[in-house]
N, C-alpha and C positions, 0 to 999 in steps of 0.2 A: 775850786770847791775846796811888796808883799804879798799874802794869803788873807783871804776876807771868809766872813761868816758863812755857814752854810745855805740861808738862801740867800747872801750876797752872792756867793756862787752860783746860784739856781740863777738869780739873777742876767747874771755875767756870761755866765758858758750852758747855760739852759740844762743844767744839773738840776734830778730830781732827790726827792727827800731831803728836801730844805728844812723848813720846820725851826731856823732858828731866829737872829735877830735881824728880824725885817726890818725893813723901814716903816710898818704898819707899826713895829711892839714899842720903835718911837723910844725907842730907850737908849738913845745915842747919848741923852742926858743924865740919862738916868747908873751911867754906867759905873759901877763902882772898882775903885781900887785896891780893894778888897782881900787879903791875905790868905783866907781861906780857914784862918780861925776859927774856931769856935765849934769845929768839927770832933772833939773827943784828941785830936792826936798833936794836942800842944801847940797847933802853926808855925812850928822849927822847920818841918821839915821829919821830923822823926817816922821811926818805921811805924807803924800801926800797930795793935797787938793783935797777934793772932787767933783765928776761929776758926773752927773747922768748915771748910766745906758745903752746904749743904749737898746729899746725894741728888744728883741728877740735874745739878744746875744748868742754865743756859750759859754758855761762854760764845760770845758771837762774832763777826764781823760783813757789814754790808759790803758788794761788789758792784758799782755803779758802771754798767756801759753807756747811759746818757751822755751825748758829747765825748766818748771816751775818757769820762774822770777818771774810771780804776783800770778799764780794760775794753777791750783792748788796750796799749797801749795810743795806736792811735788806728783808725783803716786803711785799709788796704793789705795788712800781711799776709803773707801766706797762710793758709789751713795747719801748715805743721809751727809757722812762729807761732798766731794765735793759741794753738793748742798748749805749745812749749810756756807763756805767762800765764795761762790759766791754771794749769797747774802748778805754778809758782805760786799764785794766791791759795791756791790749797795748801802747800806745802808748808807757808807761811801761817797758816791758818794752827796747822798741827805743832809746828814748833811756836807759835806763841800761847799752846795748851787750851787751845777752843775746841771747840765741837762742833760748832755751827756756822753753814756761812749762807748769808741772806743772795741770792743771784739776781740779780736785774735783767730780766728775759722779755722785757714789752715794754722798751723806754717809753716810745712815740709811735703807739699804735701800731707798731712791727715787731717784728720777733725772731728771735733766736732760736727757732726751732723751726721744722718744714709746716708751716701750718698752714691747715685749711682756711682760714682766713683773713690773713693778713698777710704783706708782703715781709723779703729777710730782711733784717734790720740793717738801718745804714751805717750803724758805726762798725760797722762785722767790715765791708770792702768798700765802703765811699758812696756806695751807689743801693740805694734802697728797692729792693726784689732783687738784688744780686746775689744770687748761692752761694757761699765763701766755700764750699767744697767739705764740708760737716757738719757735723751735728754738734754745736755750742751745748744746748743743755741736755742734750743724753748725755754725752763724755761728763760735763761738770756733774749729772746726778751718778755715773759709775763711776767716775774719781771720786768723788767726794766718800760716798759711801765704801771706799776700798781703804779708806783714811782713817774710817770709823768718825765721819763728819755727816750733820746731818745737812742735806741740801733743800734752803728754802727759794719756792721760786718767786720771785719779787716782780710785781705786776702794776704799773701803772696803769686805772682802768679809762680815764678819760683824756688824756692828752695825746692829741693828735699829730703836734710838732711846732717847734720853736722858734716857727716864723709864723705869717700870715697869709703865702702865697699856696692855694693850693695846687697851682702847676707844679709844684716842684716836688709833688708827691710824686711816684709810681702813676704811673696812668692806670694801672690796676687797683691801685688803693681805694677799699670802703670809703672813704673821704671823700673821695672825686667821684664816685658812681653814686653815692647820696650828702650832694653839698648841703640839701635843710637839714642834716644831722649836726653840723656845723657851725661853730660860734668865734670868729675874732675877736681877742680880748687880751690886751696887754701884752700887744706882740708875737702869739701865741695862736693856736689853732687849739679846741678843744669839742671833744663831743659834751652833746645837748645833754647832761643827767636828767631833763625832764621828759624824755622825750619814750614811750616804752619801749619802743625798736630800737634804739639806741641799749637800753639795758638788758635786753635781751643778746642781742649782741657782743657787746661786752663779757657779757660772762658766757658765752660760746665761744668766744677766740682764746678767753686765758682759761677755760676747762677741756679745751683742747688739747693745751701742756698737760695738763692734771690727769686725764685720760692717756697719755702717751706715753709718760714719765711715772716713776715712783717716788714724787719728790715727799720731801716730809711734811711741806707746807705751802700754801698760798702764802704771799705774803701782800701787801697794800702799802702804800707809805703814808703820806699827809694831803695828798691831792686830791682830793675831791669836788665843790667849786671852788675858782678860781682863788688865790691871795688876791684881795683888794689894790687894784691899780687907782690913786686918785685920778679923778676927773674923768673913771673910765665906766660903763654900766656893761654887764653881762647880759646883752639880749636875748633873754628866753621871753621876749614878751607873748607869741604865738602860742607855743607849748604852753605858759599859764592860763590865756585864754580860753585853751584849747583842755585842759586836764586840774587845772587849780581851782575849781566854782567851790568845791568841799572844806575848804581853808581859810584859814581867818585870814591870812595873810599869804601875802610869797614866798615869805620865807620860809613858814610852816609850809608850805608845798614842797617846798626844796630839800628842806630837812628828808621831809616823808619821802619824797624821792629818792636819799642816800640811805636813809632807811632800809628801803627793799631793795636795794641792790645789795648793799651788806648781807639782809637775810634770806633773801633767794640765794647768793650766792652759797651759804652756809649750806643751807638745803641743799643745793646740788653737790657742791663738793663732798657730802655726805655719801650721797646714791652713788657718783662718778668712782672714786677712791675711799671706800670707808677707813677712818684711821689718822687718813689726812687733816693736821690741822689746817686752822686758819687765823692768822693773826693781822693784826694792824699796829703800822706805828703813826700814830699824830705829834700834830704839832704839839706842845707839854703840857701850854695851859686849854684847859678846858672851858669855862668860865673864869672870869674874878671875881673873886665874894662882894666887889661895891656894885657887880652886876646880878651875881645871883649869889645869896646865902650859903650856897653849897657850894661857891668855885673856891679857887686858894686863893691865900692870900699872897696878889700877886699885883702887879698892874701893867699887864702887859698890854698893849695897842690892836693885836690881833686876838680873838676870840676863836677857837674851833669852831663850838655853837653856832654864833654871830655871823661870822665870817665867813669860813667854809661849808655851815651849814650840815656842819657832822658832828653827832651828837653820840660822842665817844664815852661817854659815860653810861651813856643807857643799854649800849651795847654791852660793855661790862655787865652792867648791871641785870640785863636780860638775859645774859652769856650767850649772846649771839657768835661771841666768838672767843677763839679756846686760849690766846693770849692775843698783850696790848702790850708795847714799847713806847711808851710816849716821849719824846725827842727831848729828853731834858738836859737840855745845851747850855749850858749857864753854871757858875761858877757858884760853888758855896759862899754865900753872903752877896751874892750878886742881886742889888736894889730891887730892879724892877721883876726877876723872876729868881727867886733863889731857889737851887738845885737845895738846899736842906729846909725848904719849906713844902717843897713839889713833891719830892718822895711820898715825905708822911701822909698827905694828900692823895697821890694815888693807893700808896698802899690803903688806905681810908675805903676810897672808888669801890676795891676788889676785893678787900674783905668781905667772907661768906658768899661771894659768887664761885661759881666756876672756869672764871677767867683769870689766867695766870697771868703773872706782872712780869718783867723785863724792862729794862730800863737801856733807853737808849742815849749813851755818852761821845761826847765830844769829842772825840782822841785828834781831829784834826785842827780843832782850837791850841792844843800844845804847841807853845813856843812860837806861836805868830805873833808877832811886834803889833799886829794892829788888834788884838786881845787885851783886854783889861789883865793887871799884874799878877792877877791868881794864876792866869795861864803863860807865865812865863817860869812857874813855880814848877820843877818835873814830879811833886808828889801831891798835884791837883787831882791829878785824876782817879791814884792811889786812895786818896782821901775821899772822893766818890763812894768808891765803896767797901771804905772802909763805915761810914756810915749808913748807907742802904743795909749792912748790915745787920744792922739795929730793928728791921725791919722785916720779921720775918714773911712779909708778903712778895717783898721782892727777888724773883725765885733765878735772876740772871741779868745779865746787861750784853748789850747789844753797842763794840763799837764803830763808827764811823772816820774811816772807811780803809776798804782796802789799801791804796796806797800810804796811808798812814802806818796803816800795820807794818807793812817792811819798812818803809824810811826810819818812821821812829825818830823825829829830829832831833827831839832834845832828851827822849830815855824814857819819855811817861808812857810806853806801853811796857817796854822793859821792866821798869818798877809796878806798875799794873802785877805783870808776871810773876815777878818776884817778892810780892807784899802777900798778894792773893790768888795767883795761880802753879804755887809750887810744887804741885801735884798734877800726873795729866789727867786729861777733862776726864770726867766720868759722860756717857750717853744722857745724851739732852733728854730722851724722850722719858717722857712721864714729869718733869721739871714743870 
């Protein structure tokens, strides 16, 4: 998560919050070599000019336990090593001047916390319903918040695991006690989003945390249905049979499906923890304008909309939800989705709504040889935002991901720091 894109890595090692250049956005052609000019700050390489601040911005970083990308390091440690890197990513967190760290607590329908219905997660000791002998996300929500860091907790609501066998679940796993909630699709195990018992469910195992914890927020990533595998179909044909008669189409069902999970779930986390956000971060592009007049002008292979059947924009625009990070992984001047076309674009989205913008950046695209030559530049990402700033919609970014933040191979979180975080964070909340 060489080093390849972030859903090549999703891909590769069944990492979630992919969201970047798929083999769907088809832009292996389309890839440009691109300098990163044209950003305001000369494309030398020169410092940015300075601005102040906004108060209360978001400064963030995601912590991925899917497959062990950020953490654990890997399973099976000890309860006092686990605890001993976790708060390393904290620590890391505060000396690169954040305030927020996004927590992945429900890779694969397990969890990091004792909960009433799911088993502990496997990358915690190897073995899925094995105790690691703690509490993963109390400790992460009372470090965090001793840090003066806010802790979101990051919840994948429909993937089940990164195989196809359900033996190999917990014999006690939801999965295995209702196999028709279940769908094989591109390798992968996933519950039915059409199904109501399935969405009901769902949002009682990750409101469970929410009820337990004081965290600051739900958080979501881009997984909703499936990324398009070719030659593969996602069999809900039963559940449309069964609940789709009201709908032009399937995919209008589907939509409407991620629809009310989105907004029940708002509703509840309301009643559960008043105060509690809830954010999402999607894939970046939402439509393309030679799709729908209102997408960007972009031409990416994967559609949110289209594709995942999440309609990230309405959501904004409803303010079903109180921020959105949309994955904008791509380099300024990058052909088929440019990062200084996508901004103005979202800031667009959430203008006059109630849903705050965040911008989620690449930090782990730095300095990987199989990246287009913007990302071997260490003030790519500098230059991020040094332009979102222009935008007074975008009220923070969100980078990806924690092990990038310590490694730091080639200096681009460094210079992040030291362009535009030379000050320490101020409190995310109200940002």
């Amino acid at each position: 998560m060489g080093r390849m894109s972030r859903r090549g890595f999703a891909a590769a090692a069944a990492v979630g919050l992919s969201g970047l250049v798929t083999a769907g956005l088809a832009v292996a052609a389309e890839v440009s070599g691109g300098d990163g000019s044209g950003d305001g700050s000369g494309g030398d390489g020169s410092r940015p000019r300075r601005r102040r601040a906004p108060a209360g911005e978001l400064r963030g970083m995601w912590v991925a336990t899917v497959a062990n990308r950020d953490w654990p390091s890997k399973p099976g440690l000890t309860a006092a090593q686990q605890r001993t890197e976790l708060l390393r990513h904290l620590d890391q967190a505060v000396k690169r001047r954040l305030n927020a760290v996004i927590f992945q607590v429900r890779p694969t329908a397990d969890a990091l916390w004792p909960s009433l219905y799911e088993p502990w997660a496997q990358c915690l000791t190897g073995v899925q319903g094995k105790a690691p002998g703690w509490d993963p996300l109390g400790t992460a929500v009372k470090e965090a918040h001793a840090r003066g860091l806010e802790l979101h907790a990051w919840f994948n609501p429909y993937r089940v695991a990164n195989h196809t066998d359900p033996t190999k679940l917990v014999a006690s796993h939801p999965a295995r006690k209702h196999p028709d909630w279940v769908v094989p699709y591109g390798g992968k195990l996933y519950y039915n989003p059409g199904l109501p018992e399935v969405r009901t469910f769902v949002q009682d195992a990750m409101l469970d945390a929410v009820k337990k914890y004081a965290v600051d927020a739900v958080h979501w990533d881009d997984y909703f249905y499936p990324y398009p595998v070719a030659g593969q179909v996602f069999d809900d044909d039963d559940a449309y049979a069964a609940y789709g008669d009201d709908f032009a189409d399937r995919a209008a069902w589907r939509r409407n499906n991620i629809d009310r999970l989105v907004l029940e779930t708002a509703a509840r986390i309301k009643k559960v923890r008043p105060g509690t956000k809830f954010g999402i971060s999607p894939f970046g592009v939402w439509r393309n304008a030679t799709t729908d007049s209102r997408g960007s002008d972009t031409r990416a292979g994967v559609q949110t909309y289209d594709d995942l059947h999440a309609d990230t924009r309405k959501w904004v625009r409803q303010g079903w939800i109180d921020y959105i990070v949309p994955q904008l992984y791509w380099n300024i001047g990058f052909a088929a989705a440019d990062y200084a076309k996508l901004v103005p674009w979202w800031a667009e989205a959430v203008r006059g709504s109630s849903t705050k913008l965040y911008v989620g950046e690449a930090l782990y695209k730095a300095g990987d040889p199989a990246q287009p030559a913007a990302w071997q530049d260490v003030a790519e990402l500098s230059r991020h935002l040094t332009f979102a700033r222009d935008h007074p919609e975008v009220r923070g970014h969100v980078f990806f991901s924690a092990r990038e933040v310590a490694a730091d191979s080639i200096g681009a979180m460094a210079r992040v720091v030291a362009d535009h975080y030379k000050q320490p964070a101020k409190p995310a909340r109200g940002a």
